[in-house]
C-alpha positions in Angstrom: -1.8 -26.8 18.5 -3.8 -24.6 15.8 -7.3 -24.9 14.7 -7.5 -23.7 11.1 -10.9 -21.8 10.2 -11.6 -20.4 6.6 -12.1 -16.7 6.3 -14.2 -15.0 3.7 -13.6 -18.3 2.0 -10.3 -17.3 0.8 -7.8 -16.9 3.4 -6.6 -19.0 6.7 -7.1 -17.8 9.6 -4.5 -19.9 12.7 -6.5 -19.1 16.2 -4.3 -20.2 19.5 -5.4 -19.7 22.5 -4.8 -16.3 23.6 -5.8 -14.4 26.9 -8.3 -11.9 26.6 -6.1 -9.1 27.8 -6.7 -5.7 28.4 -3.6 -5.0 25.7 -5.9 -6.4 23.0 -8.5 -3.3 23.9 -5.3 -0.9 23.4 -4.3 -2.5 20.4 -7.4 -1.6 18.5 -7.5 1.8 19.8 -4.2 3.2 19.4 -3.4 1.3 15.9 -1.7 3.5 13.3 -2.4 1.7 10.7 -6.6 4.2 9.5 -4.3 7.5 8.6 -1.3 5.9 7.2 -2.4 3.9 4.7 -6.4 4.6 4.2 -7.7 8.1 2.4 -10.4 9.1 4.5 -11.5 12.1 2.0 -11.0 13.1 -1.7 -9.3 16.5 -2.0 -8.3 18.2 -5.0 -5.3 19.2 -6.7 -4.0 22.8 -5.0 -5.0 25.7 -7.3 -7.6 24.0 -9.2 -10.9 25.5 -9.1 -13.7 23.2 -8.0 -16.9 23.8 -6.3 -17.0 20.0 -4.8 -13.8 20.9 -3.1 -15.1 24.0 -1.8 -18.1 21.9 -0.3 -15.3 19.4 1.2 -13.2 22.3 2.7 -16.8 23.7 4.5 -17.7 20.2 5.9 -14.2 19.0 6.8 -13.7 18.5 10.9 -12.0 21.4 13.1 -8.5 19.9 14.9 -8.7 18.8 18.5 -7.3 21.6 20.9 -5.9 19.2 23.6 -4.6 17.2 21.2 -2.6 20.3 19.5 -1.6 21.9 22.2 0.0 18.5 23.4 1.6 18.2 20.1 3.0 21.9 20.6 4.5 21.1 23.0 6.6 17.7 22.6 7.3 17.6 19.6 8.8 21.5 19.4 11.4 20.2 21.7 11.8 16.8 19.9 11.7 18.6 16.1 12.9 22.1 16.7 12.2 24.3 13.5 11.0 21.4 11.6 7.8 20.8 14.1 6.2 24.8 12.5 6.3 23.3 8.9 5.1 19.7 9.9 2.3 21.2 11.8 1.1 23.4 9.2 1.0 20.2 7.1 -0.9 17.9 9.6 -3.6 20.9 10.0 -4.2 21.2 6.6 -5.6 18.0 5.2 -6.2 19.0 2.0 -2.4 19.7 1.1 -1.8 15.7 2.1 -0.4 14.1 -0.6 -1.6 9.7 -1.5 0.2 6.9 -3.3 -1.5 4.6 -5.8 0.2 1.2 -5.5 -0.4 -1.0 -8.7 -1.1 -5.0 -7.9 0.8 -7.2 -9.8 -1.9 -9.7 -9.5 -3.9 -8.1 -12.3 -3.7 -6.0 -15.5 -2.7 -2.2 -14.8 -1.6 -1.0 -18.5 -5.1 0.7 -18.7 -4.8 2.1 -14.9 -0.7 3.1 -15.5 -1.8 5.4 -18.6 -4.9 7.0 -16.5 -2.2 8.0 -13.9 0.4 9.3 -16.3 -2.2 11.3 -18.1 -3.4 12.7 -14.9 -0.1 14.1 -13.8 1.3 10.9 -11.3 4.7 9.5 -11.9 6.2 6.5 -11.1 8.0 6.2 -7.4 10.9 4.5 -8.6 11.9 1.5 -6.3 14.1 -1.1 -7.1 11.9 -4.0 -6.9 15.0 -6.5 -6.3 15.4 -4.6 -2.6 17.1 -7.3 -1.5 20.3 -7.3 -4.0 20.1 -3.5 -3.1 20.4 -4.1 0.4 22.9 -5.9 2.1 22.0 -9.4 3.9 24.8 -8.5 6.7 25.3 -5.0 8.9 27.9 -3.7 6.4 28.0 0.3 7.0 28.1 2.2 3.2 31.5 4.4 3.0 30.3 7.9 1.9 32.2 7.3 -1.2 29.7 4.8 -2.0 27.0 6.9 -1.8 26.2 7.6 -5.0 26.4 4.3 -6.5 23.8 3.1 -4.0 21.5 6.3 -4.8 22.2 5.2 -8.5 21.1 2.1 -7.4 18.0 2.1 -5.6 16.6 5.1 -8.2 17.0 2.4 -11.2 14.6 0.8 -13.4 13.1 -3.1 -11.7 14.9 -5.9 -12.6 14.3 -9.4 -12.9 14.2 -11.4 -9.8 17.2 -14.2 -10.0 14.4 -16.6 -7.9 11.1 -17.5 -9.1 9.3 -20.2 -6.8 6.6 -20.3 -8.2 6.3 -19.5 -12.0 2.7 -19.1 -12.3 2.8 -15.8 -10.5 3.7 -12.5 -12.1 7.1 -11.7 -11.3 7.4 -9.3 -8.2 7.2 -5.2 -9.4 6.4 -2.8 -6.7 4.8 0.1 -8.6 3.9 3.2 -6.6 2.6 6.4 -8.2 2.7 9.8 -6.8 1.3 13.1 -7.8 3.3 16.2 -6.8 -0.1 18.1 -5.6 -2.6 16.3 -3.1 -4.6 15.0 -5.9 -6.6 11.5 -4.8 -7.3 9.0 -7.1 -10.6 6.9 -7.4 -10.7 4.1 -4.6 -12.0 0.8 -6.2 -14.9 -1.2 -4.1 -14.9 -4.2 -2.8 -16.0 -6.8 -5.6 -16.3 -10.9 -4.6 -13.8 -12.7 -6.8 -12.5 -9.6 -8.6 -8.9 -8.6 -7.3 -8.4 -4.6 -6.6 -5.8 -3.0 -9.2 -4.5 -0.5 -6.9 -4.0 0.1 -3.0 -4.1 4.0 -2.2 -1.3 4.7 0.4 0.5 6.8 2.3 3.7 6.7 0.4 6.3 7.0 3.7 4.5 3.9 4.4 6.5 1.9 2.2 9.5 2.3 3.2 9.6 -0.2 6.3 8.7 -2.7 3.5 11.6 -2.1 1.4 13.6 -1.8 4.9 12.6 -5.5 5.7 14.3 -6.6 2.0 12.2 -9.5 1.4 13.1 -12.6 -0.8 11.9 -14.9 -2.9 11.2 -18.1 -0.8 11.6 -16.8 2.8 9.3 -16.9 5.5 8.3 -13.2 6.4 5.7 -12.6 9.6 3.7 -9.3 9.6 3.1 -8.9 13.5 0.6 -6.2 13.5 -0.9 -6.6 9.7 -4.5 -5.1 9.6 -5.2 -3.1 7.7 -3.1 -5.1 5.2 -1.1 -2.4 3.3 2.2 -3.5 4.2 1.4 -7.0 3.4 0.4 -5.9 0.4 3.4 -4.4 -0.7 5.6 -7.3 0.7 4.0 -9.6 -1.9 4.5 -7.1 -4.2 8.3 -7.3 -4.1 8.9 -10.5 -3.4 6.8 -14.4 -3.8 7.7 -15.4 0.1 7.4 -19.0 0.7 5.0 -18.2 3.9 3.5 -14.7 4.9 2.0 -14.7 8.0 -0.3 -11.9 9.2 -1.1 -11.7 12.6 -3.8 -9.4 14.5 -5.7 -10.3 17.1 -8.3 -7.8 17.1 -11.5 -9.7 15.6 -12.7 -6.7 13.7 -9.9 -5.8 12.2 -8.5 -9.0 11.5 -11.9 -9.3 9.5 -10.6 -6.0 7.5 -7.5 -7.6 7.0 -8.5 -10.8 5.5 -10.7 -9.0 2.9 -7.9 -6.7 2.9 -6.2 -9.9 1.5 -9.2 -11.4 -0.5 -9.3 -7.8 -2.6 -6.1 -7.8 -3.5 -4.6 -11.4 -3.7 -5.3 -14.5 -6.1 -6.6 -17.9 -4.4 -3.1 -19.5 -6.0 -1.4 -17.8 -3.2 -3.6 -18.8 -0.4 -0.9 -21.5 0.8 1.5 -18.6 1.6 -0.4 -16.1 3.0 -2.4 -17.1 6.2 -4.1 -15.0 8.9 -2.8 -15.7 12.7 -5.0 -14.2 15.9 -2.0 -14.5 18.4 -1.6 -11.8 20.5 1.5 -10.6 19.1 3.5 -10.0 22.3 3.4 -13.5 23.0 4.4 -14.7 19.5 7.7 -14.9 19.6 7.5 -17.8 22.4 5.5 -20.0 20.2 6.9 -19.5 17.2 10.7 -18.4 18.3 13.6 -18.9 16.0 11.0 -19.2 12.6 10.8 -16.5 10.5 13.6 -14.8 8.4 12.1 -11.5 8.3 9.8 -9.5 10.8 7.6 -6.1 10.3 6.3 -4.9 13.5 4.1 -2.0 12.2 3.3 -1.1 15.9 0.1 0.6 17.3 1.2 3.7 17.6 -0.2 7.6 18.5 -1.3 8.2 15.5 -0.5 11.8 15.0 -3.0 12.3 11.5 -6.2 11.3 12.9 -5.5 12.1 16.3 -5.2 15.4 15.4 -9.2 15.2 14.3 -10.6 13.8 16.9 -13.8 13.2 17.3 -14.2 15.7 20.4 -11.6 17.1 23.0 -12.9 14.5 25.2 -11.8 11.6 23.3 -8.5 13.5 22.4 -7.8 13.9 26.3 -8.7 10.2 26.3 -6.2 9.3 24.1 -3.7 11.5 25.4 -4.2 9.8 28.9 -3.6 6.6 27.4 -0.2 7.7 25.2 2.2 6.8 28.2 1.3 3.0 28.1 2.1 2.5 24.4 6.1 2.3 24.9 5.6 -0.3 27.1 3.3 -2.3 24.8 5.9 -1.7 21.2 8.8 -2.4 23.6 7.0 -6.3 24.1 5.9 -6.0 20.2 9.4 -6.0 19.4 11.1 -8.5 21.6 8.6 -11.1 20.7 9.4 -10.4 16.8 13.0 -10.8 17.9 12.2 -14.0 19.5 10.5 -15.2 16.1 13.5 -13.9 13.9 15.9 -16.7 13.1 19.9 -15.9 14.1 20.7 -13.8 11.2 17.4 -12.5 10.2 15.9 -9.1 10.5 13.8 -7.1 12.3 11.8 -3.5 10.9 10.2 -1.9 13.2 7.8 1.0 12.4 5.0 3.1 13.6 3.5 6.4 11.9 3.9 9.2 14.6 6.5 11.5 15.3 6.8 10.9 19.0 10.2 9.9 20.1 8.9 8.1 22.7 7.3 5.4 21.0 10.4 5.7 18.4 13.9 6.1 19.1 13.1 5.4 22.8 11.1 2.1 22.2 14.0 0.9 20.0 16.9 1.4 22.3 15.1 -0.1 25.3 15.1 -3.3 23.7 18.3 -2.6 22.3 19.5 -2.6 25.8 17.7 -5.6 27.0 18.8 -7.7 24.2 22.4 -8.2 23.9 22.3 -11.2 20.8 20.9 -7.7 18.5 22.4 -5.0 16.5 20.6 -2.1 15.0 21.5 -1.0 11.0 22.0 2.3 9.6 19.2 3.0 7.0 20.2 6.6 6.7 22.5 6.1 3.8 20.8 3.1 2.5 17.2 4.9 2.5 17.6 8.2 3.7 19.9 10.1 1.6 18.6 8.2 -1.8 15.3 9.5 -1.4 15.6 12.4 0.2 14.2 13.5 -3.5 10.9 12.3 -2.1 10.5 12.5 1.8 12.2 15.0 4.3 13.9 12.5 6.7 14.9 13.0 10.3 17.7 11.2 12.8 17.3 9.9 15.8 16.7 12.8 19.2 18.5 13.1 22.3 15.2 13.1 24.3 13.2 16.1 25.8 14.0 19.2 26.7 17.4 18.9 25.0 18.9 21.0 21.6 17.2 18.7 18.8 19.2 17.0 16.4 19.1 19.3 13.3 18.9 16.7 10.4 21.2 16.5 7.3 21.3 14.6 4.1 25.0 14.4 4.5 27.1 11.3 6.2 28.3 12.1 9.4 31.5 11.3 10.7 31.1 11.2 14.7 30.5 7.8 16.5 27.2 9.7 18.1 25.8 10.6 14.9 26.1 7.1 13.5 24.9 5.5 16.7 21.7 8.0 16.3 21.3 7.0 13.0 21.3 3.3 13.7 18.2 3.9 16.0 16.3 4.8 12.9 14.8 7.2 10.7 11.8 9.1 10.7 9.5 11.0 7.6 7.9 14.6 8.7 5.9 15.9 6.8 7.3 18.8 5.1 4.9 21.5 2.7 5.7 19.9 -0.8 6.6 16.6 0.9 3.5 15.7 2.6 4.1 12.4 3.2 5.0 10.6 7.2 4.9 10.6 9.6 7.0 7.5 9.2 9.0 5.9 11.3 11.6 3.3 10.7 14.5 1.3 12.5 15.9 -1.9 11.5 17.2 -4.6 13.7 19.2 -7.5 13.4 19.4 -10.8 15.7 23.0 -11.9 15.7 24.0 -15.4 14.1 
C-alpha cells in the first residue's frame, strides 16, 4: 500500500514503490511542460517604445542551429506552407503572446480592472464545459455548427452541482492581450494564494477537452508544473485530483505549484502521487473518470534556445525514444480510465511523431477505445483565437492543408479524430498545442 508524507505542509504526497528507471531521467529532460506554460522573459507590447525592451532584445539568446535546421526539415514536410510562418514566430520570442488565468480561490475584481485597463480581454470559455461537451462520441452535423460555436463563446454559467458549497463556484477566467504584452508574475508568498497563473493560452484547451465535472475523480498523469491542474479546478470542484510526477524536483515545483494557488479546504481532493506514470494504470486500473496525459514531449519553444549546439544535438539524439515512452503514458491512463470515461492526451510540439503517430499506435493496440472529433467541438469555435491544424499523413507525403470548414470524406474525419494541433501563426502566437481525445468503451 501507500505511505502518505506531507509536502510543504499543505499538500499529500502518495509514494509507491517505483523502479528507479532510466525513463524517470527522460521524463525530466524532455518535459514540455517550462515553455508552455512558464514566461521565461518580460517582453513588451510590439511598437511601443521602450529602452528596457531594447536592453532585453540585446541580451536575449541566439537559436540553436542543429536544432533549426532539424526543425527545417521535418516539420516543412509535416506543415507545408504553414511551417515559414510558425517558424518566424518560434524565432522571434518577443512577438509570443501569454495568458493571465484568474484563480477563483481569491479576489480578482482589482486584478480584472488592471487587465482591462491595460488592453487584455477576457478568453471567453464556457466554464460549464461539460454541458458543452457531450458525455458520449456523438459527431456534431455541420448544421449544428453554429449553435455549438454560439455555445462555447457564451457568458459562464452556474454549475447545476455544487459538492461542496464553501468553495467559489468554478469560473475559468483567461485574459489575453492581442500584442505580446506580459503581465507582472506574482512571488511565492507562504499562506497567501497567487491571483493569477501566466500561461500559454493553447495550453488550455486539453483542459476544456477533458470536460471535467463536479464530483468526479480526474488524474493528471504528468502534472508538474501544475498549470493544467490548475485550470481543472478552475472549471470544475472534482471529488479527487490526483497529480502524479515522479520526478523529485519537479514534483517539489508542483506541490508549491499547488500550495500558491489552492486553499488548505481543498487539500482532501487534491493529492500529489510519485508513480511512475507508465505503470499507473496497473495499480490504479479502472479508477478515474477522466485522464490528462500532458506528455513529455520535444518541446519545440525552448529547444529552439538551447543552451549550446551540443546540448541541442543531445536532445535531438534523444527525440526518437519519446514515441515509445507517450505511447506507454497513454495506455496506462487508459488502464486508469473507467469504461466510459475519457482520455486527453496532449504534448506542446509540433512533431507528428510524438502526435498523431503516438495516438494511433495505441489506437491500434487497444481495441475496447475510440478516438473523438474535437475539430468541430474546439477547432472551428475558436479558430477566432488559435490557427488549428488536422491530423498528417506522415513524412515525405503532400501535408494536409488545414480548413476551418467540416469535411465530408471518411479520411478527413478519421484524421480529425486523431486530434488537433495549435501552430503558431504571426497574430496568433499561441501552441504549439497538441490535443486528441480518447474514449475507453463501456
Amino acid at each position: 500500500m501507500f505511505a502518505a508524507h506531507q509536502l510543504h505542509g499543505a499538500r499529500r504526497i502518495f509514494c509507491g514503490e517505483t523502479e528507479k528507471l532510466t525513463s524517470i531521467s527522460l521524463w525530466w529532460f524532455f518535459s514540455c511542460h517550462t515553455g508552455s506554460e512558464v514566461v521565461l522573459q518580460p517582453y513588451e507590447q510590439k511598437g511601443a517604445p521602450n529602452n528596457q525592451a531594447s536592453k532585453n532584445h540585446k541580451k536575449e539568446r541566439a537559436s540553436c542551429q542543429p536544432v533549426l535546421d532539424h526543425f527545417d526539415q521535418q516539420y516543412s514536410q509535416e506543415l507545408g506552407e504553414l511551417w515559414e510562418s510558425a517558424r518566424s514566430v518560434l524565432l522571434d520570442p518577443h512577438s509570443w503572446q501569454y495568458g493571465v488565468m484568474l484563480n477563483r480561490f481569491t479576489a480578482v475584481t482589482e486584478i480584472t480592472q488592471i487587465l482591462q485597463s491595460q488592453g487584455f480581454s477576457r478568453f471567453l470559455l464556457r466554464t460549464d464545459v461539460s454541458t458543452l461537451l457531450s458525455d458520449g462520441p456523438s459527431p456534431v452535423s455541420n448544421s449544428k455548427y453554429q449553435a455549438r460555436k454560439d455555445s462555447l463563446l457564451s457568458p459562464p454559467s452556474i454549475s447545476t452541482c455544487s459538492p461542496d458549497d464553501s468553495h467559489p463556484r468554478p469560473s475559468l477566467q483567461c485574459y489575453i492581450h492581442p500584442y505580446a504584452l506580459r503581465f507582472p508574475s506574482q512571488a511565492h508568498r507562504p499562506g497567501h494564494l497567487k491571483q493569477y497563473y501566466l500561461l500559454n493560452a493553447a495550453s488550455l484547451l486539453p483542459v476544456l477537452a477533458l470536460q471535467v465535472r463536479d464530483g468526479e475523480k480526474v488524474l493528471d498523469l504528468c502534472s508538474a508544473p501544475g498549470g493544467k491542474a490548475l485550470a481543472i479546478m478552475q472549471c470544475a470542484t472534482p471529488a479527487l485530483l490526483c497529480c502524479n510526477e515522479p520526478d523529485p524536483h519537479r514534483r517539489d515545483w508542483l506541490a508549491k505549484t499547488l500550495e500558491s494557488y489552492l486553499p488548505h479546504s481543498l487539500n482532501s481532493r487534491v493529492i500529489v502521487s510519485a508513480q511512475d506514470g507508465r505503470h499507473f494504470g496497473h495499480s490504479e486500473a479502472l479508477t478515474y473518470d477522466k485522464v490528462l496525459v500532458d506528455a513529455p514531449c520535444s518541446n519545440d519553444r525552448s529547444w529552439l534556445y538551447s543552451c549550446s549546439s551540443q546540448q541541442g544535438e543531445q536532445r535531438l539524439r534523444g527525440r526518437a525514444k519519446l514515441p515509445v515512452l507517450q505511447a506507454q503514458l497513454l495506455r496506462s491512463a487508459l488502464s486508469a480510465v473507467r469504461p466510459g470515461g475519457v482520455v486527453v492526451y496532449s504534448t506542446c510540439t509540433l512533431s507528428s511523431s510524438e502526435n498523431y503517430a503516438v495516438v494511433e499506435t495505441v489506437l491500434n493496440d487497444c481495441p475496447e477505445t475510440e478516438p473523438e472529433d474535437l475539430w468541430e467541438e474546439i477547432a472551428i469555435p475558436l479558430s477566432k483565437y488559435f490557427v488549428f491544424s488536422a491530423a498528417h499523413l506522415g513524412h515525405g507525403q503532400t501535408p494536409y492543408k488545414p480548413s476551418l470548414q467540416p469535411q465530408n470524406s471518411t479520411v478527413s474525419s478519421y484524421h480529425h479524430r486523431l486530434g488537433i494541433l495549435v501552430v503558431p501563426q504571426p497574430g496568433m502566437t499561441w501552441g504549439p498545442m497538441f490535443l486528441s481525445r480518447i474514449r475507453r468503451k463501456k
